[in-house]
Chimera marker file (.cmm) of the C-alpha trace (Angstrom):
<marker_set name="trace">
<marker id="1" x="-2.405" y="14.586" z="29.388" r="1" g="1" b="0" radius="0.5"/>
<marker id="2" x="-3.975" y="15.564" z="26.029" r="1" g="1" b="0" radius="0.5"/>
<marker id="3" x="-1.069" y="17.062" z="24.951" r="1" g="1" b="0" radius="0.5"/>
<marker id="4" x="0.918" y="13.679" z="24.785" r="1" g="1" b="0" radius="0.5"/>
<marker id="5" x="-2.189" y="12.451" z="23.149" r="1" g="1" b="0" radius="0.5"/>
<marker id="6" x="-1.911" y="14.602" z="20.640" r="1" g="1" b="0" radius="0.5"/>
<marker id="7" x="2.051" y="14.066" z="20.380" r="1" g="1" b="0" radius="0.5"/>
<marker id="8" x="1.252" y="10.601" z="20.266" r="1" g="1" b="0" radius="0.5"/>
<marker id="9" x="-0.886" y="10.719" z="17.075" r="1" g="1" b="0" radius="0.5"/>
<marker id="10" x="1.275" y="12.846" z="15.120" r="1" g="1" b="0" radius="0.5"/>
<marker id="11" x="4.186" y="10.512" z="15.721" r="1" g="1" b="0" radius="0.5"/>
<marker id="12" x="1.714" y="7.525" z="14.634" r="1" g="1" b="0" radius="0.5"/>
<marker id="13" x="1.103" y="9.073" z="11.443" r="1" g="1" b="0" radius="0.5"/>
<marker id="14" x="4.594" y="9.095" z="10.380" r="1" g="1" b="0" radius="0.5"/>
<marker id="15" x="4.445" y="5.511" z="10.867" r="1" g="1" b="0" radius="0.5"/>
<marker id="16" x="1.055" y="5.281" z="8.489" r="1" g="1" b="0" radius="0.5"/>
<marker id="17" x="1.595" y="3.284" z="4.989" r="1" g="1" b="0" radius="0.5"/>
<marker id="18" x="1.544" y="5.966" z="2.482" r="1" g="1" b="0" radius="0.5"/>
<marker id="19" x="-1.795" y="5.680" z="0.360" r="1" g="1" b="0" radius="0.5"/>
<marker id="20" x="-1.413" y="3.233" z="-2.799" r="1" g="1" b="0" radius="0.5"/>
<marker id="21" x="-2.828" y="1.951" z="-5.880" r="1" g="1" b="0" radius="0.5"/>
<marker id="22" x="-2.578" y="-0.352" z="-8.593" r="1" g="1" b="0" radius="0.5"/>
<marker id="23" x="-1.524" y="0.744" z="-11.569" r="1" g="1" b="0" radius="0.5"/>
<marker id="24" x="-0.819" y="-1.012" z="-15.102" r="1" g="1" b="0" radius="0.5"/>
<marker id="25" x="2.182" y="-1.155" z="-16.636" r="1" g="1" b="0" radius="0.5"/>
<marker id="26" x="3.336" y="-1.852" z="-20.133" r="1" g="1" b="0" radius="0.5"/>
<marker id="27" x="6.899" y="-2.932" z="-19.139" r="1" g="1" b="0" radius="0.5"/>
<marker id="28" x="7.596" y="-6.637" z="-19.883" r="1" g="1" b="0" radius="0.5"/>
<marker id="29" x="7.813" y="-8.968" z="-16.886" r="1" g="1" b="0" radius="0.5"/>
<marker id="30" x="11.344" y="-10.132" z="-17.786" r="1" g="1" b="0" radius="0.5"/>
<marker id="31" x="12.300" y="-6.344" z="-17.657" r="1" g="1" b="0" radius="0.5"/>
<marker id="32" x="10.809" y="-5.273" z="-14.615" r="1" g="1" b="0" radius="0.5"/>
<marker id="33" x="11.440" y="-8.071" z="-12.189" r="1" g="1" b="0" radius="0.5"/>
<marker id="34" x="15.089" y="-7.952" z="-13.953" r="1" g="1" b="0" radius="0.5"/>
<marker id="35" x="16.226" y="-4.696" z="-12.669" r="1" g="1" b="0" radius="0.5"/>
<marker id="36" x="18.440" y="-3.777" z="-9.362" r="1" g="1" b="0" radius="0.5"/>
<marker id="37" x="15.140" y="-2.860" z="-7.675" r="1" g="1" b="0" radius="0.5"/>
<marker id="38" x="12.632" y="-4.760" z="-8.683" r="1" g="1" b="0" radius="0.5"/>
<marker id="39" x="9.124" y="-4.051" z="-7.303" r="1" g="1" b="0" radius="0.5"/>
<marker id="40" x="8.320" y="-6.224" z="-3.887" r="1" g="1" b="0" radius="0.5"/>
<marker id="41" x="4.868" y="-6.889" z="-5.117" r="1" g="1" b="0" radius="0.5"/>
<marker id="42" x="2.892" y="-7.223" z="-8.475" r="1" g="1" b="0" radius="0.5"/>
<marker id="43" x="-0.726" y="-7.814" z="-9.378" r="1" g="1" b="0" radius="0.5"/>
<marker id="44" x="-1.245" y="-9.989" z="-12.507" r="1" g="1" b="0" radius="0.5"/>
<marker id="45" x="-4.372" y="-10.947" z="-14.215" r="1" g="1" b="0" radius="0.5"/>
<marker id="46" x="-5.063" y="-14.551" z="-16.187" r="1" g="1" b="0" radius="0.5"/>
<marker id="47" x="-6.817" y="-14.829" z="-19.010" r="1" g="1" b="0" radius="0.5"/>
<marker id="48" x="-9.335" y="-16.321" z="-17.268" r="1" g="1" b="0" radius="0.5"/>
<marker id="49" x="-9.737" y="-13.283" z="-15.333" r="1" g="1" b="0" radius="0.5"/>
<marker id="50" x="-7.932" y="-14.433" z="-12.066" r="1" g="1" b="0" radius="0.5"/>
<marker id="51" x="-5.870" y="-11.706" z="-10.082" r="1" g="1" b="0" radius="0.5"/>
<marker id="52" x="-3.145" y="-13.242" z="-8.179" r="1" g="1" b="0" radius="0.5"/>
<marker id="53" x="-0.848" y="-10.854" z="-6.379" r="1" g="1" b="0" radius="0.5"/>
<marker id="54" x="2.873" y="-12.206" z="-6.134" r="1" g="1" b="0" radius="0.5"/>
<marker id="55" x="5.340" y="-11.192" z="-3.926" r="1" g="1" b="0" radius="0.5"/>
<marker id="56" x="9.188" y="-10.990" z="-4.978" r="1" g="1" b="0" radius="0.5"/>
<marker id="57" x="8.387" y="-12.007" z="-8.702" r="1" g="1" b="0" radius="0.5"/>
<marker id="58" x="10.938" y="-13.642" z="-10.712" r="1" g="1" b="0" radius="0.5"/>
<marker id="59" x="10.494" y="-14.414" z="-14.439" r="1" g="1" b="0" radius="0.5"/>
<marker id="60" x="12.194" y="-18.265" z="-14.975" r="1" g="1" b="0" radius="0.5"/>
<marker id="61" x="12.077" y="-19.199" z="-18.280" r="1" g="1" b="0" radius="0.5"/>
<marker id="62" x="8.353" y="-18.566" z="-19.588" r="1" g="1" b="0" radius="0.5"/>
<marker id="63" x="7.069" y="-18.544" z="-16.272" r="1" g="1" b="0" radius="0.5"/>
<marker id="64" x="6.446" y="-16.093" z="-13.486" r="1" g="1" b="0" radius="0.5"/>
<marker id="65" x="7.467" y="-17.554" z="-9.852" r="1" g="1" b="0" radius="0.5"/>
<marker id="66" x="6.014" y="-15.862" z="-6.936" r="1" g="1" b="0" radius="0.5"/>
<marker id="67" x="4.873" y="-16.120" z="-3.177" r="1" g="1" b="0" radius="0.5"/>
<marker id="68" x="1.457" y="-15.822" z="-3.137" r="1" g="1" b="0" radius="0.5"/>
<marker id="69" x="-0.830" y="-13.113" z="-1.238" r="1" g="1" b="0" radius="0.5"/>
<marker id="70" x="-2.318" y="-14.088" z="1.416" r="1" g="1" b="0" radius="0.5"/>
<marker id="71" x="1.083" y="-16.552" z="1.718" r="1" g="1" b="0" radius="0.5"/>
<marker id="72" x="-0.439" y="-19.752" z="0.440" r="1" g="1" b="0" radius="0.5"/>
<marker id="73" x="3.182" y="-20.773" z="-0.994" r="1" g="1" b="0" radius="0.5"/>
<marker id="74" x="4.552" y="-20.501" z="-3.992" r="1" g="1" b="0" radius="0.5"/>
<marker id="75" x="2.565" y="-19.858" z="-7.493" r="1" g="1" b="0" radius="0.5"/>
<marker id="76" x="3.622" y="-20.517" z="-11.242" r="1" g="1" b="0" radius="0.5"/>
<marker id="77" x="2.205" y="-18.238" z="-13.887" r="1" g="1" b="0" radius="0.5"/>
<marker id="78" x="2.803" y="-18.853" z="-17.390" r="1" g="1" b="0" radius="0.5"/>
<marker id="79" x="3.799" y="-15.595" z="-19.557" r="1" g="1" b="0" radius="0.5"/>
<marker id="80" x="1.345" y="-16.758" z="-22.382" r="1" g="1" b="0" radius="0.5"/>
<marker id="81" x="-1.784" y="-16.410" z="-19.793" r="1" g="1" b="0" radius="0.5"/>
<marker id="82" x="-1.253" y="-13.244" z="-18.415" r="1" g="1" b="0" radius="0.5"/>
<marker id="83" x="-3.313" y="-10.374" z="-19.685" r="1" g="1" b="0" radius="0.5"/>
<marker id="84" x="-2.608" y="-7.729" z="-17.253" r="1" g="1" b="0" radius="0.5"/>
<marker id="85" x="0.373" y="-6.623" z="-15.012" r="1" g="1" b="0" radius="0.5"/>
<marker id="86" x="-0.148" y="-4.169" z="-12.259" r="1" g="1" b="0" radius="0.5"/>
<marker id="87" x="2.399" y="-2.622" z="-9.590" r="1" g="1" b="0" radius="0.5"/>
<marker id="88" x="1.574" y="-1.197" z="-6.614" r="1" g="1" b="0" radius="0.5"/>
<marker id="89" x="2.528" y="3.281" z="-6.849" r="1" g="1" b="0" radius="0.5"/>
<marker id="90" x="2.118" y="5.292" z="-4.206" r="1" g="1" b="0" radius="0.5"/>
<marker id="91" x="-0.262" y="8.621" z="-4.027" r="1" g="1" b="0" radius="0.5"/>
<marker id="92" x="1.842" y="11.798" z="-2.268" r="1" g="1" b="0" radius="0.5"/>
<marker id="93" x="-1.521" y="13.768" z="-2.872" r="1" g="1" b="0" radius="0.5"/>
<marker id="94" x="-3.839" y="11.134" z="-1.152" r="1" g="1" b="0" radius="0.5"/>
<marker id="95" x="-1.170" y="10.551" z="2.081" r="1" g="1" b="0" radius="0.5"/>
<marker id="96" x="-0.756" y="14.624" z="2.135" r="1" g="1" b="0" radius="0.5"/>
<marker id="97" x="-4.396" y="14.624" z="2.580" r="1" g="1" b="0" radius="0.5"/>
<marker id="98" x="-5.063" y="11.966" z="5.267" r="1" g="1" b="0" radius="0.5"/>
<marker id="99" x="-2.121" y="13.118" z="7.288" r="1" g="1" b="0" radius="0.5"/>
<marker id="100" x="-3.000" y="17.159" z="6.865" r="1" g="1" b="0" radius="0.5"/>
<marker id="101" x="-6.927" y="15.698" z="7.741" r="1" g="1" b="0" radius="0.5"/>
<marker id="102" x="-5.335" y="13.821" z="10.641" r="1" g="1" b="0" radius="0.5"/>
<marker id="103" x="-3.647" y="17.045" z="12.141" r="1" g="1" b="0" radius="0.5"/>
<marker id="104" x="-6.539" y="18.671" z="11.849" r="1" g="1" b="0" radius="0.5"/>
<marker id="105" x="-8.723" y="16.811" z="14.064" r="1" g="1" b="0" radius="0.5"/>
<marker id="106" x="-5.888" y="16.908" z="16.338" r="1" g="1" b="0" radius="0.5"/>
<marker id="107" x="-5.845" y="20.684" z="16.181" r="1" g="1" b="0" radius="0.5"/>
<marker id="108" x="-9.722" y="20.799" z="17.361" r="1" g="1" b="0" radius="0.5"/>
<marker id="109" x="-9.782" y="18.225" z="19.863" r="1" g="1" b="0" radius="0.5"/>
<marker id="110" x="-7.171" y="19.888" z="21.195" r="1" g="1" b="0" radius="0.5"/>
<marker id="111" x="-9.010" y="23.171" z="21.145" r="1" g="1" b="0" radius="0.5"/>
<marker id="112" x="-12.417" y="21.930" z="22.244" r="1" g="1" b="0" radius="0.5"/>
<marker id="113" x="-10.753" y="20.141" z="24.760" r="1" g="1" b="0" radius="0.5"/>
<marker id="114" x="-9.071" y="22.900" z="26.370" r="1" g="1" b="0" radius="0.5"/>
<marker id="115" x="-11.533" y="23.006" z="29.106" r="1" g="1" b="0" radius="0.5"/>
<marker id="116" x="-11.888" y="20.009" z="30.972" r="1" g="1" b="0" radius="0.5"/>
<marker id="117" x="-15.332" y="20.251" z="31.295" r="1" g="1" b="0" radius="0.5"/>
<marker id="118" x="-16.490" y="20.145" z="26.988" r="1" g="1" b="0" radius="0.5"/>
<marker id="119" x="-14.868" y="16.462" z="27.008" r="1" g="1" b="0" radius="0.5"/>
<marker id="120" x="-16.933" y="14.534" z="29.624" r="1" g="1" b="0" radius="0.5"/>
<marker id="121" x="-19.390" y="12.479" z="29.325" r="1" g="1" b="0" radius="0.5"/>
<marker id="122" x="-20.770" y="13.026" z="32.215" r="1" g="1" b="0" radius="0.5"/>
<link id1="1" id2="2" r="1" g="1" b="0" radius="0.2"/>
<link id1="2" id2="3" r="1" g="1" b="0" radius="0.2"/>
<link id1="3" id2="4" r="1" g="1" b="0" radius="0.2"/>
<link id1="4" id2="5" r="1" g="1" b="0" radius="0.2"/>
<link id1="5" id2="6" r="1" g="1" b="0" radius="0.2"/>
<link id1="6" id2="7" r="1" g="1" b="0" radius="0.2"/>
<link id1="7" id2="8" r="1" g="1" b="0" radius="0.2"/>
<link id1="8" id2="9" r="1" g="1" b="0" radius="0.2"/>
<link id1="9" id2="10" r="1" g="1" b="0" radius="0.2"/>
<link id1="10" id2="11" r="1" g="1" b="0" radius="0.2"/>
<link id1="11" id2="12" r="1" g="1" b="0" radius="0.2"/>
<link id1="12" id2="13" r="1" g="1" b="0" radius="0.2"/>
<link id1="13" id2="14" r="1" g="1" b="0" radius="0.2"/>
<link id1="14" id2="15" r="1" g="1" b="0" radius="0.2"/>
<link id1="15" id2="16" r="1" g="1" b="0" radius="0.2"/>
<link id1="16" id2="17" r="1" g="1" b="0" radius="0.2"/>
<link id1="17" id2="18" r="1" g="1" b="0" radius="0.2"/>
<link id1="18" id2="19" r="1" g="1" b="0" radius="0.2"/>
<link id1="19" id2="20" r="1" g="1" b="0" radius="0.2"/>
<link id1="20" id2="21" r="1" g="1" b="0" radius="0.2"/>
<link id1="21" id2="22" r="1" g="1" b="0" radius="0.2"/>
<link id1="22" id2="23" r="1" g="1" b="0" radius="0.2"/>
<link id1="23" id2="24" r="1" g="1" b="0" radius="0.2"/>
<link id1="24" id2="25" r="1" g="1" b="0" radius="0.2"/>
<link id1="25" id2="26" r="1" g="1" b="0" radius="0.2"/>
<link id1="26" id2="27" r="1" g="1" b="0" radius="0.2"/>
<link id1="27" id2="28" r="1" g="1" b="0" radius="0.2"/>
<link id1="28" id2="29" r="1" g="1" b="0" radius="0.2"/>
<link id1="29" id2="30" r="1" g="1" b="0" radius="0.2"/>
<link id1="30" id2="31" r="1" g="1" b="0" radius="0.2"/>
<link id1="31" id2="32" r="1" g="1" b="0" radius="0.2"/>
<link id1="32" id2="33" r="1" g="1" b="0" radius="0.2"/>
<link id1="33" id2="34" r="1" g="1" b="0" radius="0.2"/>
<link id1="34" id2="35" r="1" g="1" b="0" radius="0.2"/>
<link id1="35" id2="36" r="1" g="1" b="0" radius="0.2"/>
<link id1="36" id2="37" r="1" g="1" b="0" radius="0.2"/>
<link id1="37" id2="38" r="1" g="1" b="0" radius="0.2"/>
<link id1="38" id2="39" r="1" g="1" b="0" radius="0.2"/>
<link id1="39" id2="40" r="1" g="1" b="0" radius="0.2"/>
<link id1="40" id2="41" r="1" g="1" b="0" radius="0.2"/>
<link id1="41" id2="42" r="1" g="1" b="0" radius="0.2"/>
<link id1="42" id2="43" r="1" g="1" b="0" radius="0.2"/>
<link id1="43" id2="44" r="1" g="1" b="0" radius="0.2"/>
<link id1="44" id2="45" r="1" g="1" b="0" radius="0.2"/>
<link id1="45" id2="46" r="1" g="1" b="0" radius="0.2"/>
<link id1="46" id2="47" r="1" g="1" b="0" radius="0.2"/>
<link id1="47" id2="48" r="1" g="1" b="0" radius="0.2"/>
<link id1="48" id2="49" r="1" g="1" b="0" radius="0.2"/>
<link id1="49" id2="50" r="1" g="1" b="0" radius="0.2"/>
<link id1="50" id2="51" r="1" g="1" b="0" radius="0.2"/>
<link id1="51" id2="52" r="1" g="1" b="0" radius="0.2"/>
<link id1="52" id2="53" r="1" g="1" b="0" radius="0.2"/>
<link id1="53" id2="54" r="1" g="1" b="0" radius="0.2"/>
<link id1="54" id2="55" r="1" g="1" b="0" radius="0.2"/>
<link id1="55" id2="56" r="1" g="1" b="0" radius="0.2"/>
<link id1="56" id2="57" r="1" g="1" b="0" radius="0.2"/>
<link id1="57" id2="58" r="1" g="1" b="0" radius="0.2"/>
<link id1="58" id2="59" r="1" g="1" b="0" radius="0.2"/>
<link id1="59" id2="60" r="1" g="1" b="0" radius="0.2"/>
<link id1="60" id2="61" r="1" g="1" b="0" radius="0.2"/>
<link id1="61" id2="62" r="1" g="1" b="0" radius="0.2"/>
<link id1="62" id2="63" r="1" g="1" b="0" radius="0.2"/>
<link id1="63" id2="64" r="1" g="1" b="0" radius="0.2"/>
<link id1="64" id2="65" r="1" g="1" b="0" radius="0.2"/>
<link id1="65" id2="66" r="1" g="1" b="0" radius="0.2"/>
<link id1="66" id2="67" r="1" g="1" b="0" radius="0.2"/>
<link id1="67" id2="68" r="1" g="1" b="0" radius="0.2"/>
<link id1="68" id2="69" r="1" g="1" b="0" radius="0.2"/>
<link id1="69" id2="70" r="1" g="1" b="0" radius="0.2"/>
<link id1="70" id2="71" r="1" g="1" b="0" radius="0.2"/>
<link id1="71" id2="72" r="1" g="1" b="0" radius="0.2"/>
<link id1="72" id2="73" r="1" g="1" b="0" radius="0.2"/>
<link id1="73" id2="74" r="1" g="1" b="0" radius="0.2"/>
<link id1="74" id2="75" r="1" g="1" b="0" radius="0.2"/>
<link id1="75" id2="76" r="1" g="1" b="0" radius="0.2"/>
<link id1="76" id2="77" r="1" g="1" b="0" radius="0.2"/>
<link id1="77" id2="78" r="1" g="1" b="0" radius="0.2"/>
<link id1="78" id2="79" r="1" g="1" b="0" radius="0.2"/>
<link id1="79" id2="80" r="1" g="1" b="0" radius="0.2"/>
<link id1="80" id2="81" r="1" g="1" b="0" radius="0.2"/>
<link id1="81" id2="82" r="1" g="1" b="0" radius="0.2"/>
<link id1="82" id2="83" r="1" g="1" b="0" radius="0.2"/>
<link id1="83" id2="84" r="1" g="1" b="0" radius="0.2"/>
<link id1="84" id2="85" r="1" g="1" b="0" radius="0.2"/>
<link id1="85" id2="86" r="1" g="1" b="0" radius="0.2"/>
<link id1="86" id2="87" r="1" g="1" b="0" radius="0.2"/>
<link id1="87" id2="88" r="1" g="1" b="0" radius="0.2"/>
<link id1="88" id2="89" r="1" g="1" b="0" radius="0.2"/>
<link id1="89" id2="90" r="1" g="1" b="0" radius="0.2"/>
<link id1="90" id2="91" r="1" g="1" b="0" radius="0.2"/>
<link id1="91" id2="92" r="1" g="1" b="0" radius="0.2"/>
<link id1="92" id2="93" r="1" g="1" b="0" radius="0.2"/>
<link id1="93" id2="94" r="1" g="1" b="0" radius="0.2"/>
<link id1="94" id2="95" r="1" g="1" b="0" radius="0.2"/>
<link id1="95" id2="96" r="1" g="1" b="0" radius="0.2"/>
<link id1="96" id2="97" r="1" g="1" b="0" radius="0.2"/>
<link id1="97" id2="98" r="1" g="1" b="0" radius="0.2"/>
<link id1="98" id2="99" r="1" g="1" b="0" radius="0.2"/>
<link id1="99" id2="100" r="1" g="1" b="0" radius="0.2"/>
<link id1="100" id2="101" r="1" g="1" b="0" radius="0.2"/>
<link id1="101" id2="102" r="1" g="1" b="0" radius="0.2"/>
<link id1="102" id2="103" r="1" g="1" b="0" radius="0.2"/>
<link id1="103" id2="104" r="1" g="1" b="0" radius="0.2"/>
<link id1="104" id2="105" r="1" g="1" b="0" radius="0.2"/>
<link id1="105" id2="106" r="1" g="1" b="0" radius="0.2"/>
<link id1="106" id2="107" r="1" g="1" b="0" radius="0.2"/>
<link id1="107" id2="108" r="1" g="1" b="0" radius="0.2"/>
<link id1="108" id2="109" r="1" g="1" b="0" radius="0.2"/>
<link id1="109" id2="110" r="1" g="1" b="0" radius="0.2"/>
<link id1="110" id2="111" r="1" g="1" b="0" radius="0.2"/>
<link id1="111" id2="112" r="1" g="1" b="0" radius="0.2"/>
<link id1="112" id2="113" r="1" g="1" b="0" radius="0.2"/>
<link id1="113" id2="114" r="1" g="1" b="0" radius="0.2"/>
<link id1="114" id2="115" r="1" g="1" b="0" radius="0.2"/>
<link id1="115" id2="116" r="1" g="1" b="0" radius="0.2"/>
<link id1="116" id2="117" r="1" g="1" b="0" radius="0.2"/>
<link id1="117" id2="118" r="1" g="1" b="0" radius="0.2"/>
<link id1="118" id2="119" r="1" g="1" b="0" radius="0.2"/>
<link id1="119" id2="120" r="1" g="1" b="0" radius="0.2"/>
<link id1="120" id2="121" r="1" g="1" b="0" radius="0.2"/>
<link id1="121" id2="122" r="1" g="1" b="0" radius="0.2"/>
</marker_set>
């Protein structure tokens, strides 16, 4: 029984979100949400110091056009107020971590477990 427990976690974690951050980027809007692949999600701060993450960000004009996140609808940036442009990069180190981590505690339940009698309660 614990070992399809066991199987059953290190299937989930191939299923995990890789770890991410933000990071800042110094290509122009037009450019970036111009390209074959443009990224699915950007964080943008206003001069007034409001982050608004956008999904699927088009640059119209001198505008930026986005869905909003949490999906409130749809939001209109100027270029002019926009002091900051993130995008979201993944971390191989940080998800090699958690999922090496993840194994293992895996590995010692496993091996503590081994005799019924370490994992009761009772």
């Amino acid at each position: 029984m614990l070992g399809r427990r066991a199987l059953s976690v290190l299937l989930l974690t191939l299923y995990l979100p890789s770890c991410t951050f933000w990071t800042a980027t110094e290509t122009p809007l037009p450019e970036l949400t111009g390209t074959a692949t443009p990224p699915a999600l950007v964080r943008i701060t206003t001069v007034d110091g409001e982050v608004i993450d956008l999904q699927d960000p088009r640059v119209h004009n001198d505008t930026v056009i986005g869905g909003a996140v949490p999906d409130t609808g749809w939001v209109f940036v100027a270029m002019a107020d926009i002091t900051k442009v993130e995008v979201k990069e993944k971390s191989v180190l940080k998800t090699a971590v958690g999922v090496v981590g993840l194994v293992g505690l895996v590995w010692l339940l496993v091996v503590l477990c081994e005799n019924p009698d370490n994992c009761t309660s009772e």
